[in-house]
C-alpha positions in Angstrom: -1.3 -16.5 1.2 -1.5 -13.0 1.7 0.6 -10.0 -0.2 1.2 -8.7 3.3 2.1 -11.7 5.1 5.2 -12.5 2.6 6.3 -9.3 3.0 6.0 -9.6 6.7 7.6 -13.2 6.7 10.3 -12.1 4.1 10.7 -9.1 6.6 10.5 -6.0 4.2 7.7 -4.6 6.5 7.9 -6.0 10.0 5.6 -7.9 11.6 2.4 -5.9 12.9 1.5 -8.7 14.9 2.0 -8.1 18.8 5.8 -9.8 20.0 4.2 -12.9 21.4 7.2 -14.0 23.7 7.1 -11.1 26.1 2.9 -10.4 25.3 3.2 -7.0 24.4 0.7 -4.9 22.5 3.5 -2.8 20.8 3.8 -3.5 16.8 7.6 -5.0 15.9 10.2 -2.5 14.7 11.8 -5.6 12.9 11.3 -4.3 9.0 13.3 -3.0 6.6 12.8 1.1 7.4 14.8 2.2 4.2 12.2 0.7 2.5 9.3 1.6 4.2 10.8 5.4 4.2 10.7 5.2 0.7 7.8 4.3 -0.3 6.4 6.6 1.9 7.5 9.4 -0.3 7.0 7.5 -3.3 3.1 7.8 -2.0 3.4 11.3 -0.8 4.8 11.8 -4.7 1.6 10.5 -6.0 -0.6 11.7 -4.1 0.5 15.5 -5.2 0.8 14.8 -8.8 -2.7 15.4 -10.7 -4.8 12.2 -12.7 -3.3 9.2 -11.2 -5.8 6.4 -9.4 -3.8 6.6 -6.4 -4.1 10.5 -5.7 -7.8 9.4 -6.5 -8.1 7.3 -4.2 -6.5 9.5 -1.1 -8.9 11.8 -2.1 -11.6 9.7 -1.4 -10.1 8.1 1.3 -9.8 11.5 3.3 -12.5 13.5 1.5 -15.2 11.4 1.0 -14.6 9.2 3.5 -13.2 10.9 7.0 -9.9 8.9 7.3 -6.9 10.4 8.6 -4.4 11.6 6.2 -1.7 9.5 7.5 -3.5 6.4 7.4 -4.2 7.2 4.0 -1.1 7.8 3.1 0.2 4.3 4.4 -2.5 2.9 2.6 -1.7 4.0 -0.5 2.0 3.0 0.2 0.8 -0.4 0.8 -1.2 -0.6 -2.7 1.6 0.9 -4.4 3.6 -2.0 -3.2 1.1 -4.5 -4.3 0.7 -3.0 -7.7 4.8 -2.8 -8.1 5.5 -6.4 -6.7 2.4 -7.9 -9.4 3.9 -5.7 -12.1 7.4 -7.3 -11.3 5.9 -11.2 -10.8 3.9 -11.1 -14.4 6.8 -9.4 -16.0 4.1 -6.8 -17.8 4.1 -3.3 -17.8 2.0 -0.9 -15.1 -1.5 0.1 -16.9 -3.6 2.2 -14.7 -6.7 1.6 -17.1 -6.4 -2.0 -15.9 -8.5 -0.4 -12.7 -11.3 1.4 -15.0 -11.7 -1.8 -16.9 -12.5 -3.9 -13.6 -15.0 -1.4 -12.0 -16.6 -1.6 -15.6 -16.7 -5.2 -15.5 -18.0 -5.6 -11.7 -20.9 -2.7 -12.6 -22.1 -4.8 -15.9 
């Protein structure tokens, strides 16, 4: 099942599937907004700080790539997330070389 769809059916993030009992194309405003505030700024945090993969990557999400700052930023929130809720499942400490090692490994 999908990281995002957990979240949605645990209700940290909302559901940003349209409200299907009254058919309306508005996303739900039923998540947890501390939360989503938060990491937010933890993103925006990153994102400023110099040599970390996530400042890389909204770099080339916005650079390279054209995309909207914003979206960026919620983007990066989102894989933030990810990477904090699989460091907390496996127990193991956060190793940013873990995403060097894989791009290595797909070019070979």
């Amino acid at each position: 099942m999908a990281f995002s769809i957990i979240l949605e059916r645990k209700g940290v993030l909302g559901s940003v599937f349209p409200d299907r009992a009254n058919d309306s194309e508005k996303l739900s405003t039923d998540y947890n907004g501390l939360l989503k505030y938060t990491l937010k700024q933890v993103a925006e945090t990153a994102i400023q700080a110099k040599d970390n993969p996530f400042r890389q990557k909204y770099l080339s999400m916005t650079a390279l790539r054209g995309m909207a700052p914003h979206r960026a930023k919620l983007t990066i929130s989102r894989d933030m997330l990810a990477t904090m809720w699989a460091v907390w499942k496996k127990g193991e400490h956060y190793n940013p070389e873990i995403t060097k090692q894989i791009k290595i490994d797909v070019a070979a």
